[in-house]
FISE-457950 format. One record per residue (C-alpha): residue number from 1; residue in three letters; z, y, x. Coordinates in pm, 1 decimal. Each point is the difference from the previous one (the first is absolute). Layout:
<patis>
   seq   type         zz         yy         xx
   NUM    ALA          Z          Y          X
...
</patis>
This chain:
<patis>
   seq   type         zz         yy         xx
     1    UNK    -5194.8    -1477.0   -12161.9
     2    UNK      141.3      349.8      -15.7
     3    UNK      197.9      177.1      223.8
     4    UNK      282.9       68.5     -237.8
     5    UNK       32.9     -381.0      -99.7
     6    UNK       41.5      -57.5      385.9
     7    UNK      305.9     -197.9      159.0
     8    UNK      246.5      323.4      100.0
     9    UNK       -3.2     -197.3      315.8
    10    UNK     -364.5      131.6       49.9
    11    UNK       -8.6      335.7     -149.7
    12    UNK      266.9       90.5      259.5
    13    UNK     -207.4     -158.9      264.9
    14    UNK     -311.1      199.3     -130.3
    15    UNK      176.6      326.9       52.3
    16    UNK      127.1      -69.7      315.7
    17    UNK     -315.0     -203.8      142.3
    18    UNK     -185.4      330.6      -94.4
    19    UNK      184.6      282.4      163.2
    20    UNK       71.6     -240.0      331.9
    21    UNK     -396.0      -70.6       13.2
    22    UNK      -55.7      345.3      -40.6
    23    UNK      183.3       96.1      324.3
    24    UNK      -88.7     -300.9      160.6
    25    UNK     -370.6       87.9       34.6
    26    UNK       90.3      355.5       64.3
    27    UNK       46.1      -97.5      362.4
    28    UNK      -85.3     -340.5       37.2
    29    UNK     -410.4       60.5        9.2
    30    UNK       83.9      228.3      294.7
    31    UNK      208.7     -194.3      214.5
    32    UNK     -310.2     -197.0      163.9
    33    UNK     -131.3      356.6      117.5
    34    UNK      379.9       88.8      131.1
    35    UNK       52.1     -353.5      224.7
    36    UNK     -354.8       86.8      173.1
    37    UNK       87.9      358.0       85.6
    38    UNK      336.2     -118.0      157.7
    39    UNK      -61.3     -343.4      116.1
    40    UNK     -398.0        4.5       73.6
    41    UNK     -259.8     -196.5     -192.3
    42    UNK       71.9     -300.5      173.4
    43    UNK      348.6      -61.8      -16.7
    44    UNK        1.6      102.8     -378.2
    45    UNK     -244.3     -267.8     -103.8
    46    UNK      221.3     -222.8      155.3
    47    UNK      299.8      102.0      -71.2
    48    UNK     -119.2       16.6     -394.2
    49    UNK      -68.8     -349.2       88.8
    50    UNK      299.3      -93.5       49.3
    51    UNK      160.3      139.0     -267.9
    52    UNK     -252.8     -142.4     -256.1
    53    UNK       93.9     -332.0      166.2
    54    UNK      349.0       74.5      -76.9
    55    UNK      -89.3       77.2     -373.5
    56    UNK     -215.1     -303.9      -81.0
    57    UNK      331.2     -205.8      119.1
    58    UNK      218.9      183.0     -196.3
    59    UNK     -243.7      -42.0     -300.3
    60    UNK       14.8     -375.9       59.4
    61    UNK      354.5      -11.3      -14.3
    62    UNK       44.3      271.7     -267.0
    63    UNK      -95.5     -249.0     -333.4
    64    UNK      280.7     -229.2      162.3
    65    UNK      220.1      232.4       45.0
    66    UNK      -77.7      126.8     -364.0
    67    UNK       86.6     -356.6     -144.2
    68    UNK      267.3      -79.8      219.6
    69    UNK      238.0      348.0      -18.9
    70    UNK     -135.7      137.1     -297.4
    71    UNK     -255.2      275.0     -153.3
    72    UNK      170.3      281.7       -4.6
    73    UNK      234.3      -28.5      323.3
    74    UNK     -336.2      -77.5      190.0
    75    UNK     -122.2      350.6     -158.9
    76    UNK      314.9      146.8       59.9
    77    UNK       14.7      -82.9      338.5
    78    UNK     -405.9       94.4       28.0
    79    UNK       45.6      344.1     -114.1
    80    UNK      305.0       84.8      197.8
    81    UNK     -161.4     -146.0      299.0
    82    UNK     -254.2      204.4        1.4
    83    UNK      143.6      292.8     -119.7
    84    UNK      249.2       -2.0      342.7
    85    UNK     -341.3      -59.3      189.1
    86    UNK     -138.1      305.7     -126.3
    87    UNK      314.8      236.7       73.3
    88    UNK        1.6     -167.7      333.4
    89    UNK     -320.1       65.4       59.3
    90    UNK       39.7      352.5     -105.3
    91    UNK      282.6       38.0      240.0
    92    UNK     -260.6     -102.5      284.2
    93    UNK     -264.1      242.9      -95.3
    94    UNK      238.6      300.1      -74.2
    95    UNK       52.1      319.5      156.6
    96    UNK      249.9     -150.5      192.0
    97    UNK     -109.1     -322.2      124.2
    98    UNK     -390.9     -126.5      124.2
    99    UNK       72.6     -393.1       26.1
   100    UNK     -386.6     -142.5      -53.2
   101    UNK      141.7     -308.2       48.3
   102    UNK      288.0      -14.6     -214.6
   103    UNK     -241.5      136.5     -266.0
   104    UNK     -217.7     -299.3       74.3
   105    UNK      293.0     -255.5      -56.1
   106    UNK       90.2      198.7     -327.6
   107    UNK     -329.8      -60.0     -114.0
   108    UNK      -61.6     -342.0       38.4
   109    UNK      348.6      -92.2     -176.1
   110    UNK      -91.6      263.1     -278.2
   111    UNK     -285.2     -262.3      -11.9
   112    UNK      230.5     -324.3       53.6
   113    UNK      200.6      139.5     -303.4
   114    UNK     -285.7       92.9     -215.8
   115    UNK      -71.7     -366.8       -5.2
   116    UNK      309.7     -136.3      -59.0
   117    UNK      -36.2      229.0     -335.7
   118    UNK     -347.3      -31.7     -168.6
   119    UNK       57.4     -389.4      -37.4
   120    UNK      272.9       39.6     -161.5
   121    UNK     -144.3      269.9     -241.7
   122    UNK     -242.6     -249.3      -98.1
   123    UNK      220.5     -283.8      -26.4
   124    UNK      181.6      237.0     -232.0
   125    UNK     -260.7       43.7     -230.3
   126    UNK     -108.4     -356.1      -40.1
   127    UNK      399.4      -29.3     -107.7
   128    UNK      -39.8      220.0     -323.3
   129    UNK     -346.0        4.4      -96.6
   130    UNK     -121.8     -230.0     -242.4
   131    UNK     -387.7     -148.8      231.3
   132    UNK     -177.0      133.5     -261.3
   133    UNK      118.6      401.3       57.2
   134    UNK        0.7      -71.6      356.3
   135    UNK     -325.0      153.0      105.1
   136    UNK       74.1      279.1     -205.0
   137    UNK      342.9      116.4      138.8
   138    UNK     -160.1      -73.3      366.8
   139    UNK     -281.5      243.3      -69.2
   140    UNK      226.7      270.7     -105.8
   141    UNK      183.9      -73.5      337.2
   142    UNK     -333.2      -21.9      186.5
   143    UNK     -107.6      349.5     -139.6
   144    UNK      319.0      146.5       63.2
   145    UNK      -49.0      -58.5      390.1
   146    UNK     -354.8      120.1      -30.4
   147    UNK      115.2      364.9     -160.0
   148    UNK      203.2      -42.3      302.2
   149    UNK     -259.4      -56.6      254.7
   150    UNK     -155.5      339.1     -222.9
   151    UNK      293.9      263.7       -4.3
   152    UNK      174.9     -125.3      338.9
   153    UNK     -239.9       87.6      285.6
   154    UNK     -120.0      312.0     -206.8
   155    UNK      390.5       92.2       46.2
   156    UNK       23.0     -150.1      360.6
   157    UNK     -304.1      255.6      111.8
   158    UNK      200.8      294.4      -88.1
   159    UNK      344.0      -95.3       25.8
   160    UNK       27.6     -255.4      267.2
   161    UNK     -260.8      141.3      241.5
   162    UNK      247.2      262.5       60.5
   163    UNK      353.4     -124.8     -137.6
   164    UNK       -3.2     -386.5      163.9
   165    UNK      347.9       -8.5       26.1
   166    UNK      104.8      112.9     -325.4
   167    UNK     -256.4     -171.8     -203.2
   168    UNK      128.6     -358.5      185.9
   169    UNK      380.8       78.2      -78.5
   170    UNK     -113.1       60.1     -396.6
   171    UNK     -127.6     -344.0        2.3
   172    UNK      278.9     -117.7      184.5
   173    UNK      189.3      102.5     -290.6
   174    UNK     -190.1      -59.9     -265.9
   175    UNK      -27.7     -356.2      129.2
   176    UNK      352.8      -34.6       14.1
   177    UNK        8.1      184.5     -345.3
   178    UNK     -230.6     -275.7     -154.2
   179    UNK      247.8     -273.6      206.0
   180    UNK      304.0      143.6     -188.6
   181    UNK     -224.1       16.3     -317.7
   182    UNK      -79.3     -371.4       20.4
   183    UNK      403.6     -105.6      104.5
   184    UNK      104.7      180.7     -291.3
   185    UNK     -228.3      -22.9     -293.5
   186    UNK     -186.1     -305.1       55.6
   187    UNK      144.7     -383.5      -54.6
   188    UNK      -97.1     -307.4      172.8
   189    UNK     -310.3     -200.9      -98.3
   190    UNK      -10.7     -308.1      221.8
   191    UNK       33.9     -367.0     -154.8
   192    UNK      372.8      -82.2       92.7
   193    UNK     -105.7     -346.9        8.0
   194    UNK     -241.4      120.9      332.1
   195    UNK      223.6      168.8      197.9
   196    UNK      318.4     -257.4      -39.3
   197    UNK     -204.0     -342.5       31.7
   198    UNK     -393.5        2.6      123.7
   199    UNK       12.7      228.1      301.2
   200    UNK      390.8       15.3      125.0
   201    UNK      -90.5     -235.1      231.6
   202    UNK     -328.2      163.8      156.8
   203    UNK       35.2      190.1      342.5
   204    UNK     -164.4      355.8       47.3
   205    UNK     -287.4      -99.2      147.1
   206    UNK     -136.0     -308.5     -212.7
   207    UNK     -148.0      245.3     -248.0
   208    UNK     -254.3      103.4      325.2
   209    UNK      -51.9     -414.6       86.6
   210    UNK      -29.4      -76.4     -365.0
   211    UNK     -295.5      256.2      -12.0
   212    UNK     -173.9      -97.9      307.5
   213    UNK      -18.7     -333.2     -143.0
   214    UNK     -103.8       98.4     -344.4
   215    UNK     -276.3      235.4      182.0
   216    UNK     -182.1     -308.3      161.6
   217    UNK     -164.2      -68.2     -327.3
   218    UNK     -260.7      237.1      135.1
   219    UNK     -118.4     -239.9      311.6
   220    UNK      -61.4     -273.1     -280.2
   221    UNK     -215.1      237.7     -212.0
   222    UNK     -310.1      125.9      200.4
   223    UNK      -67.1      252.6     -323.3
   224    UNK      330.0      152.6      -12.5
   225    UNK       12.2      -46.7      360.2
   226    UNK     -293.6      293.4       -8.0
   227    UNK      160.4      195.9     -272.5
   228    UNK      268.9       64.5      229.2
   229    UNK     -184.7      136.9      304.3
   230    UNK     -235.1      178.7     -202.4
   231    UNK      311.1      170.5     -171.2
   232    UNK      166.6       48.8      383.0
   233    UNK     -287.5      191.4       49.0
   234    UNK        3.0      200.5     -307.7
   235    UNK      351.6       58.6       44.3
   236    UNK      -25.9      134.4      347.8
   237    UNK     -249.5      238.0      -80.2
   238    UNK      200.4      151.7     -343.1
   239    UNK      269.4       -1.0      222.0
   240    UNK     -123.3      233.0      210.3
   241    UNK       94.0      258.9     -259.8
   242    UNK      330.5       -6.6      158.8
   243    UNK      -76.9      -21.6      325.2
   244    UNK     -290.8      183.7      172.2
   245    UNK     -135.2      158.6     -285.1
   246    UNK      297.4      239.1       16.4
   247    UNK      -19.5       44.3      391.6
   248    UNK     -375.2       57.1        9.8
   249    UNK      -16.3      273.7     -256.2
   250    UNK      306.0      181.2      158.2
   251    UNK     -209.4      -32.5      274.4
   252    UNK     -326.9      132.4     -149.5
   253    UNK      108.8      280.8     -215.6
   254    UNK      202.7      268.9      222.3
   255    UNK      -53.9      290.7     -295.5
   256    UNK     -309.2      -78.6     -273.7
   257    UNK     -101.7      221.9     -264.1
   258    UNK      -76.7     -236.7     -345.2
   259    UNK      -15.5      288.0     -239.8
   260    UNK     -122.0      378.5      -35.6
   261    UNK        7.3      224.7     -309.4
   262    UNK      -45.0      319.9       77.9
   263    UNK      234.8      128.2      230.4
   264    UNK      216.1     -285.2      -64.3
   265    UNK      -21.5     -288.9      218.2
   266    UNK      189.2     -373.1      -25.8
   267    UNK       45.1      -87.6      378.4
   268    UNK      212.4     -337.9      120.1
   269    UNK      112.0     -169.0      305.5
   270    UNK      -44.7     -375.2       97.2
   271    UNK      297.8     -114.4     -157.1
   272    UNK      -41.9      184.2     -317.6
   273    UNK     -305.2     -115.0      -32.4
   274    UNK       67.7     -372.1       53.0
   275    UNK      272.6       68.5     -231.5
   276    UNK     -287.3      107.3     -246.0
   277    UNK     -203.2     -312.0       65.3
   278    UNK      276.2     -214.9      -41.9
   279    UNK       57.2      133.9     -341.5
   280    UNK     -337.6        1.2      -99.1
   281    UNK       34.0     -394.6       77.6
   282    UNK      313.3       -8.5     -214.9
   283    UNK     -157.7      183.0     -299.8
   284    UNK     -287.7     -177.8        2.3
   285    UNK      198.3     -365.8       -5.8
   286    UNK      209.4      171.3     -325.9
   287    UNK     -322.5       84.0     -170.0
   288    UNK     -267.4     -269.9       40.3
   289    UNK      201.8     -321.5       60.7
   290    UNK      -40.6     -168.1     -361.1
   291    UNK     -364.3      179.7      -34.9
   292    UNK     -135.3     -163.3      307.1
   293    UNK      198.6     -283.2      -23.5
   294    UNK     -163.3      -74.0     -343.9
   295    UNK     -360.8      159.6       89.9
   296    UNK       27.7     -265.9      348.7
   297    UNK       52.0     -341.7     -249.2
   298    UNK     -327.3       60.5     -127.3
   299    UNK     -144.0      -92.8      326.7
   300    UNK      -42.7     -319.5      220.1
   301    UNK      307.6       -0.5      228.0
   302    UNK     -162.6      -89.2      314.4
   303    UNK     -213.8      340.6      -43.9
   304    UNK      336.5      156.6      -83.1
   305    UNK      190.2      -92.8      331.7
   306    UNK     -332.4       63.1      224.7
   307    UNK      -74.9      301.3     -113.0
   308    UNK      363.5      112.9      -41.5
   309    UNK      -16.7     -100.8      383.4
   310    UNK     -295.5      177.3       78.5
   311    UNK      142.1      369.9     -162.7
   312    UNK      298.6      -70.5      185.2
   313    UNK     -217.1      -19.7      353.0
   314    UNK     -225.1      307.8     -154.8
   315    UNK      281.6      231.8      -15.4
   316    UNK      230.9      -77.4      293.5
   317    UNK     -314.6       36.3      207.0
   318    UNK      -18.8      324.1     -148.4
   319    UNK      322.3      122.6        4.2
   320    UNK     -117.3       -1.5      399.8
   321    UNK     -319.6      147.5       41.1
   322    UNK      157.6      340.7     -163.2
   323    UNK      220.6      259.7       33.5
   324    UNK       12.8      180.9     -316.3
   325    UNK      242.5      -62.4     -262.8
   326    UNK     -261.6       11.3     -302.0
   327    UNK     -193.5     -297.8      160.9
   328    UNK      381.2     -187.2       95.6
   329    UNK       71.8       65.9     -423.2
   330    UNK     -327.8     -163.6      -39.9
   331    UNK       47.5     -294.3      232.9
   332    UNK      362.3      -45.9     -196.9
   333    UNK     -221.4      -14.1     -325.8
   334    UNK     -150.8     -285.9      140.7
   335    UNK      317.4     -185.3      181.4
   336    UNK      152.2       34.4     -346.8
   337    UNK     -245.4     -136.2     -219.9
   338    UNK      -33.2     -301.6      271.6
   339    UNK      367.5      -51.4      -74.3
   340    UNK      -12.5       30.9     -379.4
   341    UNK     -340.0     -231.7      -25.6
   342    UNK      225.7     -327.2      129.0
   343    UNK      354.9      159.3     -118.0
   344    UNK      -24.3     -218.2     -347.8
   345    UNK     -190.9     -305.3       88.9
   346    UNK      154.8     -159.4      313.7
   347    UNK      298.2     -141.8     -193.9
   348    UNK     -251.2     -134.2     -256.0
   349    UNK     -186.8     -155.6      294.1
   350    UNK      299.1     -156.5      191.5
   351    UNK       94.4     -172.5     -415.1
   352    UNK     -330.0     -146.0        4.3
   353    UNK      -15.9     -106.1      350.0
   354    UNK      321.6     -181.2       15.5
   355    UNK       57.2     -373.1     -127.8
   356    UNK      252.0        9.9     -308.8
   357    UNK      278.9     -122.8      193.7
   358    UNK      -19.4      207.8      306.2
   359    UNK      -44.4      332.0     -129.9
   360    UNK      332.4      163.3      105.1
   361    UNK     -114.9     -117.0      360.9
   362    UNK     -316.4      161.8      -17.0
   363    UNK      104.3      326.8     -129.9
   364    UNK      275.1        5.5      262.2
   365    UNK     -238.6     -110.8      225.7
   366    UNK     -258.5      289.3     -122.8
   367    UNK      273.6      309.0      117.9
   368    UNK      -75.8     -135.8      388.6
   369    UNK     -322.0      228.0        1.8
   370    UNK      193.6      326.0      -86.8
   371    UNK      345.0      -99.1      236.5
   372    UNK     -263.2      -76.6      272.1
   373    UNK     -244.7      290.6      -16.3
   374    UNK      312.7      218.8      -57.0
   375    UNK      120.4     -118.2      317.6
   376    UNK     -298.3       32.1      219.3
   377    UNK     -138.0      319.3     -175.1
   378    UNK      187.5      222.7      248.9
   379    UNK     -188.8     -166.8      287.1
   380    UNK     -286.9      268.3      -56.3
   381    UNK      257.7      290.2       99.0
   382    UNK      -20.0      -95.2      338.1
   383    UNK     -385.1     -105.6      -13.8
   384    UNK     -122.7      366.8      -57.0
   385    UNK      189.0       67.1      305.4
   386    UNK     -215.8     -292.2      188.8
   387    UNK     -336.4      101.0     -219.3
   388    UNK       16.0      315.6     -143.8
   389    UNK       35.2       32.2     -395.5
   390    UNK     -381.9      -10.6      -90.8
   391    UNK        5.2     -359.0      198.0
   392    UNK      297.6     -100.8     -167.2
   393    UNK      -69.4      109.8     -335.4
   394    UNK     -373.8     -217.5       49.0
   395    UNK      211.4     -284.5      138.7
   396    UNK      234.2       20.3     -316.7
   397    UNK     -348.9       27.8     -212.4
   398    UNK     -146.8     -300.3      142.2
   399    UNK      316.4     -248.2      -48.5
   400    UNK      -25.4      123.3     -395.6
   401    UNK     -377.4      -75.2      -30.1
   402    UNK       72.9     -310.8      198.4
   403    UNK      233.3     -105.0     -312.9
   404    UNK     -293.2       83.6     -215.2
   405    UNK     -168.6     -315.5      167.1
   406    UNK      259.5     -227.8      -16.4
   407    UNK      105.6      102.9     -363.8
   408    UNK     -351.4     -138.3      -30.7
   409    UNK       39.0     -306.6      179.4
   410    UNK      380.5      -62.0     -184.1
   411    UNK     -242.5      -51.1     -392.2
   412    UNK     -240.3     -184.8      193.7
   413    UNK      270.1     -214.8      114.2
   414    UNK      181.6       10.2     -357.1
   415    UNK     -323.2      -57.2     -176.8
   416    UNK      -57.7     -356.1      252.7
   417    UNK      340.3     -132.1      -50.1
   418    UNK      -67.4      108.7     -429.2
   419    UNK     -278.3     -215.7       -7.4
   420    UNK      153.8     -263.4      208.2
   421    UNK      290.4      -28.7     -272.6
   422    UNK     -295.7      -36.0     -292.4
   423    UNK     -135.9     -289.6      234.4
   424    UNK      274.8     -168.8       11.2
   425    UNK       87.4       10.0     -355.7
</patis>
């Protein structure tokens, strides 16, 4: 589907989605590295905790809230939200004003708000795309956040590094831009029928009981049941890409030289240079996704998620036994093709691991490994303040190779209970 035969509803989203994400990862890679230089290593990890705690409810409640007031007031609300967060986090990092903890609060409802929105988006899309375009219009969506993850921390390594505060109030206002964008030119999508009859009578927080319940599928499935913590696991340590990646190679790299010609030299500072990784990570996704996706479904899947495991251990181990940025662009080679081995198969897997009639549990089920390694992954802030970063960085390593094995154990189990089913036949 092309984008010119789009719903307008999405082409106006597309522009918008694009220059918000653009800003958006201008600072947001580098906040981890600003909460440990004014709170300490181990409050940040806790207090980034807390506010991923605060997002995964909000996330829970965000499809309800998507059904139950609407699409586009939910996105509305989402943009605006976080558009205010961002000025008044500006305001508490400006020349004027040094509130750490205000900036703290700003950011975690930036991140409340952020959920409330990206259901929504989704819902939307579902609303005007025929399921057979689908795929298509989320991939153009999907690469638009990756160019994103590209241009943004290039920009954030020479424009927020030394302009914080005016780089938060543009996206401040380009948030509340794209809020005004969406009120304007965009119409509602929601069923009517949704909104008025089937959930008028739910409370705010059934949405969170409703998916606790739905999530207990995994204690009756001892396959699935591994799936899950071998994902955790997985998703702790890509994860840390936000977290102490950032901190350790601010940390590391004071002033490095990566390139000389001549007289000529290319010389960065930490945060450039994570801002260079990052990208790297970003560019990569945009240009190898469907190439490794399809070169992966050639293989046997089990060797697919080990060894996808085992690169993953491989190259956050490396990341710290080093301190030079051409072996940290290396190690990101590495993290990123672990990412991009799994990145087309794990929906494929969930389809054919779920029973007919309970697949919209399992895949709901399935996002538990990312909302809980999200929300443990900033535990390892604090930990290279107990161990050190090489320890924590091995200790990071090992819990990925550990998934290896019970990725291994999960087919074992899959292929008993397979044969079981032919048994009993």
């Amino acid at each position: 589907m092309k984008i010119r035969d789009w719903d307008y509803n999405l082409k106006i989203r597309l522009f918008g989605e694009a220059l918000m994400n653009i800003t958006f990862w201008m600072f947001f890679p580098f906040l981890t590295i600003y909460f440990a230089d004014v709170f300490g290593k181990g409050k940040a990890g806790l207090f980034l905790i807390i506010s991923q705690v605060f997002s995964v409810l909000a996330n829970l409640m965000g499809g309800y809230f998507a059904d139950r007031f609407g699409r586009k007031t939910m996105m509305v609300v989402g943009s605006f939200g976080q558009g205010l967060s961002f000025l008044v986090f500006a305001l508490s990092n400006s020349p004027w004003f040094q509130l750490p903890v205000l900036s703290f609060i700003c950011f975690a409802f930036a991140g409340v708000f952020g959920s409330f929105y990206w259901p929504a988006s989704q819902a939307m899309v579902a609303d005007v795309v025929d399921e057979k375009d689908r795929s298509s219009v989320f991939a153009v969506f999907y690469t638009s956040i990756n160019i994103a993850v590209v241009i943004g921390p290039i920009l954030g390594a020479i424009f927020y590094v030394r302009y914080p505060f005016e780089v938060l109030v543009v996206a401040g206002i380009i948030c509340m831009f794209l809020s005004l964008l969406l009120a304007k030119q965009t119409r509602e999508t929601a069923p009517t029928y949704k909104v008025e009859n089937e959930l008028a009578t739910m409370k705010w927080y059934h949405p969170i009981i409703k998916q606790v319940k739905d999530y207990q599928v995994i204690f009756k499935d001892a396959t699935f049941l591994l799936y899950i913590v071998a994902g955790i696991l997985v998703a702790m340590t890509f994860m840390q890409l936000d977290m102490i990646i950032p901190v350790y190679i601010t940390d590391m790299i004071q002033q490095q030289e990566l390139l000389r010609i001549g007289d000529w030299s290319l010389t960065v500072n930490g945060e450039q240079a994570f801002g260079m990784i990052l990208s790297e990570n970003g560019l990569l996704v945009a240009l190898f996704t469907i190439v490794v996706t399809k070169w992966m479904a050639t293989f046997y899947e089990r060797n697919v998620f080990m060894i996808s495991s085992l690169i993953y251990s491989v190259a956050i181990i490396t990341f710290g036994l080093s301190n030079s940025l051409w072996i940290y662009i290396l190690a990101m080679g590495l993290f990123t093709f672990a990412e991009l081995m799994t990145a087309g198969i794990q929906q494929t897997f969930v389809s054919k691991l779920a029973p007919e009639h309970m697949r919209g549990q399992y895949f709901a089920a399935a996002s538990l490994k990312y909302t809980i390694g999200r929300t443990i992954a900033p535990i390892a802030i604090p930990m290279s303040l107990w161990f050190g970063y090489t320890t924590t960085f091995i200790i990071i390593g090992g819990l990925a190779m550990f998934s290896a094995f019970l990725y291994y154990l999960m087919f074992q189990k899959a292929e008993q209970q397979a044969v079981k089913q032919v048994n009993v036949r």
